[in-house]
Predicted model as a PDB file, atoms N, CA, C, CB and O in Angstrom, pLDDT in the B-factor column:
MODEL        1                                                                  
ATOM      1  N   UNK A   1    -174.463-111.489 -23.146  1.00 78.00           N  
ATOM      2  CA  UNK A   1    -175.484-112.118 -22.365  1.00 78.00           C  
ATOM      3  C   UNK A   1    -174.809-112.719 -21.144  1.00 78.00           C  
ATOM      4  CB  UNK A   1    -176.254-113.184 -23.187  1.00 78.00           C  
ATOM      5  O   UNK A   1    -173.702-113.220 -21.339  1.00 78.00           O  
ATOM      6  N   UNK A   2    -175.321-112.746 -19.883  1.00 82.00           N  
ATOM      7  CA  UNK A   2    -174.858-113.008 -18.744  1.00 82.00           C  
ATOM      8  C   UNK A   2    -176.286-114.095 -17.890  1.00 82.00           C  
ATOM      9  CB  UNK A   2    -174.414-111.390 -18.048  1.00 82.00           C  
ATOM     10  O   UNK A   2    -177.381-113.541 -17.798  1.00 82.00           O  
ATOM     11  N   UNK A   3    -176.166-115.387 -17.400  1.00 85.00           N  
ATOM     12  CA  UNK A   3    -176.465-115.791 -16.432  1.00 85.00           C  
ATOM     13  C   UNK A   3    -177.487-114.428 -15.578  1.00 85.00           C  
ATOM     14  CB  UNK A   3    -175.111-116.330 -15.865  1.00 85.00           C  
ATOM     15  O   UNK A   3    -176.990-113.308 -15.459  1.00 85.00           O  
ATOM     16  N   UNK A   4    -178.781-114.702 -15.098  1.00 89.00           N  
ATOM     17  CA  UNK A   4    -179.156-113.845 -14.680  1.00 89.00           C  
ATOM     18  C   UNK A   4    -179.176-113.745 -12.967  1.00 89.00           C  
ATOM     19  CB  UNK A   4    -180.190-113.783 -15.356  1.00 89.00           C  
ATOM     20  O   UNK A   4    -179.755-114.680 -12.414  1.00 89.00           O  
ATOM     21  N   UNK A   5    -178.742-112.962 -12.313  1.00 88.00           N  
ATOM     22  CA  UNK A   5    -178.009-112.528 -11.515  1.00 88.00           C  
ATOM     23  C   UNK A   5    -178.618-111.382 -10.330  1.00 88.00           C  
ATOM     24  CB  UNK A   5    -177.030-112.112 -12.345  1.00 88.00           C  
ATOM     25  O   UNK A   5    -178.661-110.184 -10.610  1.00 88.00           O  
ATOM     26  N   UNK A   6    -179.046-111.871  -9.080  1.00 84.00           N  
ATOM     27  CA  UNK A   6    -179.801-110.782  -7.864  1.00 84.00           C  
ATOM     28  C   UNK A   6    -178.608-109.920  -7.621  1.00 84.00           C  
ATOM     29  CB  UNK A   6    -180.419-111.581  -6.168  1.00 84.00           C  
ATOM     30  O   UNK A   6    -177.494-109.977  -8.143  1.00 84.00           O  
ATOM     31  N   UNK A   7    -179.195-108.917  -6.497  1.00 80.00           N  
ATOM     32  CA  UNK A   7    -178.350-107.750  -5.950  1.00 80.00           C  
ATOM     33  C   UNK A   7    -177.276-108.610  -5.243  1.00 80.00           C  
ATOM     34  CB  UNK A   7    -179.207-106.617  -4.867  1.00 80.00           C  
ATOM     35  O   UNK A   7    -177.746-109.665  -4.816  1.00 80.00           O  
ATOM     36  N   UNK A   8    -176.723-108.537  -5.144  1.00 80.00           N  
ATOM     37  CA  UNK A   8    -175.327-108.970  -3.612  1.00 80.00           C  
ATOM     38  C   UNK A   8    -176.097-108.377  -2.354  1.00 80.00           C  
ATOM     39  CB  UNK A   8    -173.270-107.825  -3.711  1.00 80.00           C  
ATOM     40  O   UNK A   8    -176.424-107.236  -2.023  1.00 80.00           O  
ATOM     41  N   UNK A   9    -176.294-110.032  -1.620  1.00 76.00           N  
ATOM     42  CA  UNK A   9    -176.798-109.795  -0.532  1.00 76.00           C  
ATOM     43  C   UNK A   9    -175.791-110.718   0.854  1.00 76.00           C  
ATOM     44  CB  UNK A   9    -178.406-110.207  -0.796  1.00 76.00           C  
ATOM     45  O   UNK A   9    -175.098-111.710   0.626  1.00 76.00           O  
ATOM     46  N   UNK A  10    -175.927-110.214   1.920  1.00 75.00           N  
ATOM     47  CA  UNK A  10    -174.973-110.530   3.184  1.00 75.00           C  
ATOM     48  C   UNK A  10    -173.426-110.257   3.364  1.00 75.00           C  
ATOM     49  CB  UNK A  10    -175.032-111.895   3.366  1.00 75.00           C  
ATOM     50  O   UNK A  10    -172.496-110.071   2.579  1.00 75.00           O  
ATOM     51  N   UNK A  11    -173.510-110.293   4.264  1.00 79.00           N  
ATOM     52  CA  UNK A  11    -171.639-109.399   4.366  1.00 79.00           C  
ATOM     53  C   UNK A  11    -170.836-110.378   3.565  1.00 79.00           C  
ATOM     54  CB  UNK A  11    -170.652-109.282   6.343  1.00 79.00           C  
ATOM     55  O   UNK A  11    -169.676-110.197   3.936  1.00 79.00           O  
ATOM     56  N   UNK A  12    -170.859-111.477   2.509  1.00 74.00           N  
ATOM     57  CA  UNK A  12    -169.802-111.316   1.796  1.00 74.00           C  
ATOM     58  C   UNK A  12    -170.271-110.821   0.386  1.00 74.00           C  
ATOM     59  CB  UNK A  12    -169.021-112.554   1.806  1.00 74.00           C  
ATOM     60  O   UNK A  12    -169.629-111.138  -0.616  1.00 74.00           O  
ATOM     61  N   UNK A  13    -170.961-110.343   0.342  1.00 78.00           N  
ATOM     62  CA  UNK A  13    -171.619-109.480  -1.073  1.00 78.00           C  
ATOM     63  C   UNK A  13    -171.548-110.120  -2.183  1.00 78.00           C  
ATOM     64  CB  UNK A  13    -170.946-108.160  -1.487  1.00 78.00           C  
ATOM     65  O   UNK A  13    -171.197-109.598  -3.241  1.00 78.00           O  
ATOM     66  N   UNK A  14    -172.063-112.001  -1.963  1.00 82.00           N  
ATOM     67  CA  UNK A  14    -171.907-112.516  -3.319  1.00 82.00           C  
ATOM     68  C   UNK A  14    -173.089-112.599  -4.020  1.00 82.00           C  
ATOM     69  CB  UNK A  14    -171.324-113.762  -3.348  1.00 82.00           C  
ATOM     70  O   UNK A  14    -174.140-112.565  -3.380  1.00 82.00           O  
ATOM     71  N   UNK A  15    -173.110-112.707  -5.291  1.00 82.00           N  
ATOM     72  CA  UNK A  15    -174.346-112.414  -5.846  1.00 82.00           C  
ATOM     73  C   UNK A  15    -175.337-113.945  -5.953  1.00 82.00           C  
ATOM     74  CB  UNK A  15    -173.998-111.662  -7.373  1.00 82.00           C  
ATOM     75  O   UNK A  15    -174.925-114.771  -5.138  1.00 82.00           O  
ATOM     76  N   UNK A  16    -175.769-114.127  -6.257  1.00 87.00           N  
ATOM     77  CA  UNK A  16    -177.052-115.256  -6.176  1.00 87.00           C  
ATOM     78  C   UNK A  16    -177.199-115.593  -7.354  1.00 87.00           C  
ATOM     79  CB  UNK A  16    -178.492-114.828  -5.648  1.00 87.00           C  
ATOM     80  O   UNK A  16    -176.545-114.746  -7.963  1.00 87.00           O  
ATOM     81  N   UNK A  17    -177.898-116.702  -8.540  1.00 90.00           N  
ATOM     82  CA  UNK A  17    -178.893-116.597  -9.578  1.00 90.00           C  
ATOM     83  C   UNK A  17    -179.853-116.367  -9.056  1.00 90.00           C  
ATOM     84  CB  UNK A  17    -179.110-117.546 -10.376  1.00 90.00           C  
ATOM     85  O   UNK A  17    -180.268-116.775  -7.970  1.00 90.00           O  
ATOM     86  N   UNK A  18    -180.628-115.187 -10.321  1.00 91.00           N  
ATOM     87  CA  UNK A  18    -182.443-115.273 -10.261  1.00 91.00           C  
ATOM     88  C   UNK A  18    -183.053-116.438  -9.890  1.00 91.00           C  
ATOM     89  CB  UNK A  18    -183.166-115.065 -11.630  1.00 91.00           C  
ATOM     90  O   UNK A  18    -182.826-117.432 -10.580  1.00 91.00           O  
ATOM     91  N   UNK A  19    -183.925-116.544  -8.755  1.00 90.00           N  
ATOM     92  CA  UNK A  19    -184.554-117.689  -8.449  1.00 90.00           C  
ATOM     93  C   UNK A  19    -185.715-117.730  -9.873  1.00 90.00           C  
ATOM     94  CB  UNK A  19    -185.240-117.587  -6.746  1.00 90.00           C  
ATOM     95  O   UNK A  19    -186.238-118.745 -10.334  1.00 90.00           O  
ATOM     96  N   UNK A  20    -185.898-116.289 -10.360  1.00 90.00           N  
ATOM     97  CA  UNK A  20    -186.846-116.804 -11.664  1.00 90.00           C  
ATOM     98  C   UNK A  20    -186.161-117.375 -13.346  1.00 90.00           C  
ATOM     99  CB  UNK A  20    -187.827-115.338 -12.017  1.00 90.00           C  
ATOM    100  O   UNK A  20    -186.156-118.399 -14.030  1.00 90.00           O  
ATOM    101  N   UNK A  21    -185.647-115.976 -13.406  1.00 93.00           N  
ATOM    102  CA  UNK A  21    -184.819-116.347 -14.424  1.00 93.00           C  
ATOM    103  C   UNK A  21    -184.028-117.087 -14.937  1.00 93.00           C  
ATOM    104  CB  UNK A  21    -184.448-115.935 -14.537  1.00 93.00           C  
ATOM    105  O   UNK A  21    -183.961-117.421 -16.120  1.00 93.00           O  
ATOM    106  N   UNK A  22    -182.980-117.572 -13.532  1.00 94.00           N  
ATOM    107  CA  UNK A  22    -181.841-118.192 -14.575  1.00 94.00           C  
ATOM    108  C   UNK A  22    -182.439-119.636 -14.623  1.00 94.00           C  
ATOM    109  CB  UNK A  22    -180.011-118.159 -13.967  1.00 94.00           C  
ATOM    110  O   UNK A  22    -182.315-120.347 -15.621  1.00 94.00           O  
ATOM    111  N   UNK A  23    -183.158-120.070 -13.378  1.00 95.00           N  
ATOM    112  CA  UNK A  23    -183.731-121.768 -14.247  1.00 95.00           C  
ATOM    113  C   UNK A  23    -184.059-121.649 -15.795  1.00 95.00           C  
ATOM    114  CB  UNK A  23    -185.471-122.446 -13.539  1.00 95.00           C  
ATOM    115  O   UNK A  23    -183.615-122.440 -16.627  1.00 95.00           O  
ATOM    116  N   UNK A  24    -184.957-120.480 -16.118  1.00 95.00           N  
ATOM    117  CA  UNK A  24    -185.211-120.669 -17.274  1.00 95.00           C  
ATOM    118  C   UNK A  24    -184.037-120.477 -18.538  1.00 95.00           C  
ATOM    119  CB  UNK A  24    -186.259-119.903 -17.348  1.00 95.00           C  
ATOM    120  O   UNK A  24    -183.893-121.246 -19.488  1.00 95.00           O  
ATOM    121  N   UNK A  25    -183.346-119.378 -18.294  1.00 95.00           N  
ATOM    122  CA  UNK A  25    -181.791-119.361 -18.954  1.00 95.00           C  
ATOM    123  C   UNK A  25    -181.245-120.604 -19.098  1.00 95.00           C  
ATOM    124  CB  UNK A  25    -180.724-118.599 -18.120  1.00 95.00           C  
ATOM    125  O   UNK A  25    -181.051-121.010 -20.243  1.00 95.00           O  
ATOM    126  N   UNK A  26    -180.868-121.508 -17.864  1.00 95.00           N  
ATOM    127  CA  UNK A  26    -180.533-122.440 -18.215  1.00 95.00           C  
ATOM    128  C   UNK A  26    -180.850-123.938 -18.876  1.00 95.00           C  
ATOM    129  CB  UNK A  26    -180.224-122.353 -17.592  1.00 95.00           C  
ATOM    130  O   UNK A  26    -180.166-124.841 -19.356  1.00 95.00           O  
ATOM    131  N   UNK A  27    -181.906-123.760 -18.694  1.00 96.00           N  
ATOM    132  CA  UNK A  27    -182.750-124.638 -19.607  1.00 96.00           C  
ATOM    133  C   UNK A  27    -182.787-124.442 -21.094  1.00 96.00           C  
ATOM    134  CB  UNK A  27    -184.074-124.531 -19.207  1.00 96.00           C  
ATOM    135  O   UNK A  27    -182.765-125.323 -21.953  1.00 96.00           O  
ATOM    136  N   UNK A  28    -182.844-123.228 -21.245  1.00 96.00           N  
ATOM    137  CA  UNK A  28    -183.140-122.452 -22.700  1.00 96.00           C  
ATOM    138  C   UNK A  28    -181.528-123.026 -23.431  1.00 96.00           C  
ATOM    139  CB  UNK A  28    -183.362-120.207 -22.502  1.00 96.00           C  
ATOM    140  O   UNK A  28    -181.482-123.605 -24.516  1.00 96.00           O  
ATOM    141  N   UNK A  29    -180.257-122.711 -22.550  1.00 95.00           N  
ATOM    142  CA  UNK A  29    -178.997-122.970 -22.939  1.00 95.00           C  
ATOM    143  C   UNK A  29    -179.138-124.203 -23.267  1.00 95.00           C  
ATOM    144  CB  UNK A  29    -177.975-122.723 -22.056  1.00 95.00           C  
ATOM    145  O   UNK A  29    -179.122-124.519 -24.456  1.00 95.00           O  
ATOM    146  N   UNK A  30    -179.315-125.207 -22.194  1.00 97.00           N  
ATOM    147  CA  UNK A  30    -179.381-126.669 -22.824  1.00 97.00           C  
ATOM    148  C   UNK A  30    -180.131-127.256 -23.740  1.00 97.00           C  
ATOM    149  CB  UNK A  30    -179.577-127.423 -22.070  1.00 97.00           C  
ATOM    150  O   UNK A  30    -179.834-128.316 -24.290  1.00 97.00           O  
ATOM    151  N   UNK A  31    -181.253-126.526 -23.974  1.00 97.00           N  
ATOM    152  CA  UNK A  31    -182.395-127.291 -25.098  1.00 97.00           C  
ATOM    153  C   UNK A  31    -181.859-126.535 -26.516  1.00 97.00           C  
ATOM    154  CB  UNK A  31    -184.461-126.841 -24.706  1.00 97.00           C  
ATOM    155  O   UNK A  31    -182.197-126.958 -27.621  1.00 97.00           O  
ATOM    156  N   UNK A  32    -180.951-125.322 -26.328  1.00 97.00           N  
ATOM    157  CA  UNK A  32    -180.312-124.970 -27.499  1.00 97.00           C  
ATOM    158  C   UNK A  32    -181.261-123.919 -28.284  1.00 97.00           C  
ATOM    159  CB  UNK A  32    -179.992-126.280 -28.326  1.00 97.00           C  
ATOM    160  O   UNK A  32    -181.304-123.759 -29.504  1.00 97.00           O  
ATOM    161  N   UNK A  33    -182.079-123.180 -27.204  1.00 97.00           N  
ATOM    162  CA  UNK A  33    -183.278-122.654 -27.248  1.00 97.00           C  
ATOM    163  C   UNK A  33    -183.102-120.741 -26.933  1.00 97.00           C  
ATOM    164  CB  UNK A  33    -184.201-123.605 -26.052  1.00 97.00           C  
ATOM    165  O   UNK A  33    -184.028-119.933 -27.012  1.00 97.00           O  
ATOM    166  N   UNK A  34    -181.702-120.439 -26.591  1.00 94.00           N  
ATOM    167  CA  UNK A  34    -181.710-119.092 -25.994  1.00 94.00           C  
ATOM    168  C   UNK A  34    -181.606-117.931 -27.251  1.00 94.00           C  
ATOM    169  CB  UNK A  34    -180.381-118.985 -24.887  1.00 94.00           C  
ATOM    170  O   UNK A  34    -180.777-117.060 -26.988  1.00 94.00           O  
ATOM    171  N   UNK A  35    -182.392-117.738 -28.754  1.00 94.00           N  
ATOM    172  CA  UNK A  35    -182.730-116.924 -29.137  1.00 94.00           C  
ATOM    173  C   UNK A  35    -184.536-117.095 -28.678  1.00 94.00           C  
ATOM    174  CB  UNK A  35    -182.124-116.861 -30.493  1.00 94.00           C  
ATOM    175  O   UNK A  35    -185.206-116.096 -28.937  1.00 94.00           O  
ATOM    176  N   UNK A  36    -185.066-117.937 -28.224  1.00 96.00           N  
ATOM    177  CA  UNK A  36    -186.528-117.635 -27.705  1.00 96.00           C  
ATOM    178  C   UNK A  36    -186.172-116.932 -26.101  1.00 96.00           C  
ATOM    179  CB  UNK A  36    -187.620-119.317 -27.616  1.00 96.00           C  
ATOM    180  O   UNK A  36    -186.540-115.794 -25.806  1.00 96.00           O  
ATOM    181  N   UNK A  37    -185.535-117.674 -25.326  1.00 95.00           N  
ATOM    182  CA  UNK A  37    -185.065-116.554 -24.111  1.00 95.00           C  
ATOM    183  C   UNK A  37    -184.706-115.307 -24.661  1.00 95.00           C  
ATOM    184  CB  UNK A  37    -183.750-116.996 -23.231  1.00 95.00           C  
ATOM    185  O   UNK A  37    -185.578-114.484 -24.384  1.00 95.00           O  
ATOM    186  N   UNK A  38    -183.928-114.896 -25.223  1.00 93.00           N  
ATOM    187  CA  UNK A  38    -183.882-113.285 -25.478  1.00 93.00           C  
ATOM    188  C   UNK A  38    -184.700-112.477 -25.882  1.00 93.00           C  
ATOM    189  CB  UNK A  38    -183.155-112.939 -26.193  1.00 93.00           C  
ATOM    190  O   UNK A  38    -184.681-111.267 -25.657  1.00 93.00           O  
ATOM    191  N   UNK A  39    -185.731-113.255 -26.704  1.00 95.00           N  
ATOM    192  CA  UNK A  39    -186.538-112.748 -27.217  1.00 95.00           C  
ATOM    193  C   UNK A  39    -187.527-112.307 -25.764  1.00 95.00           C  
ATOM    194  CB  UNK A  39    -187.022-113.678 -28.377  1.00 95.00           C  
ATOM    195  O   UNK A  39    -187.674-111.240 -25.168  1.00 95.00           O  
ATOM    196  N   UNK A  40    -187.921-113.274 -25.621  1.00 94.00           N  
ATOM    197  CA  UNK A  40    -188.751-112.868 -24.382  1.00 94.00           C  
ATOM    198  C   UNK A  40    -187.770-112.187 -23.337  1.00 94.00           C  
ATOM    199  CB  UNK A  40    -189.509-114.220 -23.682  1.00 94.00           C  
ATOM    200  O   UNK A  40    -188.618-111.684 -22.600  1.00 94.00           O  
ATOM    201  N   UNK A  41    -186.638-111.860 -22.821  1.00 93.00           N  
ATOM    202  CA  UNK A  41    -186.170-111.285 -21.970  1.00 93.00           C  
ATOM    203  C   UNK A  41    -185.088-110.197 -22.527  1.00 93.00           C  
ATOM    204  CB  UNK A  41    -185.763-112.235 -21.119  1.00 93.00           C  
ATOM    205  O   UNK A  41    -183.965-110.501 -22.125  1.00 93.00           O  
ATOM    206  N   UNK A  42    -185.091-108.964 -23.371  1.00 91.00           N  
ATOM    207  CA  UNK A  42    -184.249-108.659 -24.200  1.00 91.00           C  
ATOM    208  C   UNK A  42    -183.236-107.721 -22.754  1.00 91.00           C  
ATOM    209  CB  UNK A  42    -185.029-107.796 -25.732  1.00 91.00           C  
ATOM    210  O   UNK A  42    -182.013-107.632 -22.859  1.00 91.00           O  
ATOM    211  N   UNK A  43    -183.792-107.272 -21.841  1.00 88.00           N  
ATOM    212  CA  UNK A  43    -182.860-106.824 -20.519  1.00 88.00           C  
ATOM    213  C   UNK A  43    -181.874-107.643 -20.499  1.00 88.00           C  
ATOM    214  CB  UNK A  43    -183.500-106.875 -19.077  1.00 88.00           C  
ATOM    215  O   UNK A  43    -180.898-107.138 -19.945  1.00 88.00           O  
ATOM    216  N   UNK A  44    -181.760-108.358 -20.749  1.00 88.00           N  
ATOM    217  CA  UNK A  44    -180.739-109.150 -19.809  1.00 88.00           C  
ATOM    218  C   UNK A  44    -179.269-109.298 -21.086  1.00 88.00           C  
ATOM    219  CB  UNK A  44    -181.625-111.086 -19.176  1.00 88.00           C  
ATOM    220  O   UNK A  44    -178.261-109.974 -20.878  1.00 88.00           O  
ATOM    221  N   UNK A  45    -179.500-108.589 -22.179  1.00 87.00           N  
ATOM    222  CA  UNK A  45    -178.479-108.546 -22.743  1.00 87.00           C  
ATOM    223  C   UNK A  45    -177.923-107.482 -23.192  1.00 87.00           C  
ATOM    224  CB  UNK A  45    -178.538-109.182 -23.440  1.00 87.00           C  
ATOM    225  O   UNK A  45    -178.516-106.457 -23.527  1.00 87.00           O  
ATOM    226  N   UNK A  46    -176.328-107.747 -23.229  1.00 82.00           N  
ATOM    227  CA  UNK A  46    -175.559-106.458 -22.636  1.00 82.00           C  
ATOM    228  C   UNK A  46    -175.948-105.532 -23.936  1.00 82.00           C  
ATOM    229  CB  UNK A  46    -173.616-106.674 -22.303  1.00 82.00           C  
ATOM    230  O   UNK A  46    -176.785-106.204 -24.539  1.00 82.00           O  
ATOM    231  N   UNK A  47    -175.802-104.692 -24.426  1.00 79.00           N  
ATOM    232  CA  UNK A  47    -175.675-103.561 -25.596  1.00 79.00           C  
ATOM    233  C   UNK A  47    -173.930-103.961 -26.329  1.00 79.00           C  
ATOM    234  CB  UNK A  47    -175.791-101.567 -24.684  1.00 79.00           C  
ATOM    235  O   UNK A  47    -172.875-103.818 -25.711  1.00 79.00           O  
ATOM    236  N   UNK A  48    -174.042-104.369 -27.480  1.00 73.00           N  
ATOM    237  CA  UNK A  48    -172.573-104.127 -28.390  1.00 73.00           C  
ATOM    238  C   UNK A  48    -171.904-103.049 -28.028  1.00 73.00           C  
ATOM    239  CB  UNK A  48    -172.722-103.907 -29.932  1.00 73.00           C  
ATOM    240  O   UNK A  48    -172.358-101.919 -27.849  1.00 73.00           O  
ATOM    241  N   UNK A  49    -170.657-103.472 -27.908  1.00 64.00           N  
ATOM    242  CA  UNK A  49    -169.341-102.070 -27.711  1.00 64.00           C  
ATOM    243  C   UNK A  49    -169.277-101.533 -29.102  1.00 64.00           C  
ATOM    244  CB  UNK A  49    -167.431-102.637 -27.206  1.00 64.00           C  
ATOM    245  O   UNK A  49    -168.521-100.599 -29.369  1.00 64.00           O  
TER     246      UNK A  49                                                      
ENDMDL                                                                          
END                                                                             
């Protein structure tokens, strides 16, 4: 699972947080709440090696 994360935008190609997502990610982290974030957002986590 990764912080959720826009395209790389302007010539130094750094990436941004989701103005939607990651407030809620991070909230979810602190309230100790991020199996209801995944649930509702299952994209955003990587696939097991």
């Amino acid at each position: 699972m990764r912080l959720p994360v826009g395209e790389p935008t302007g010539p130094s190609r750094f990436v941004q947080a989701d103005p939607k997502l990651a407030p809620e990610f991070l909230t979810a982290l602190r309230e100790d709440r991020l199996g209801d974030w995944v649930a509702r957002h299952p994209e955003q986590v990587n696939p097991a090696r």
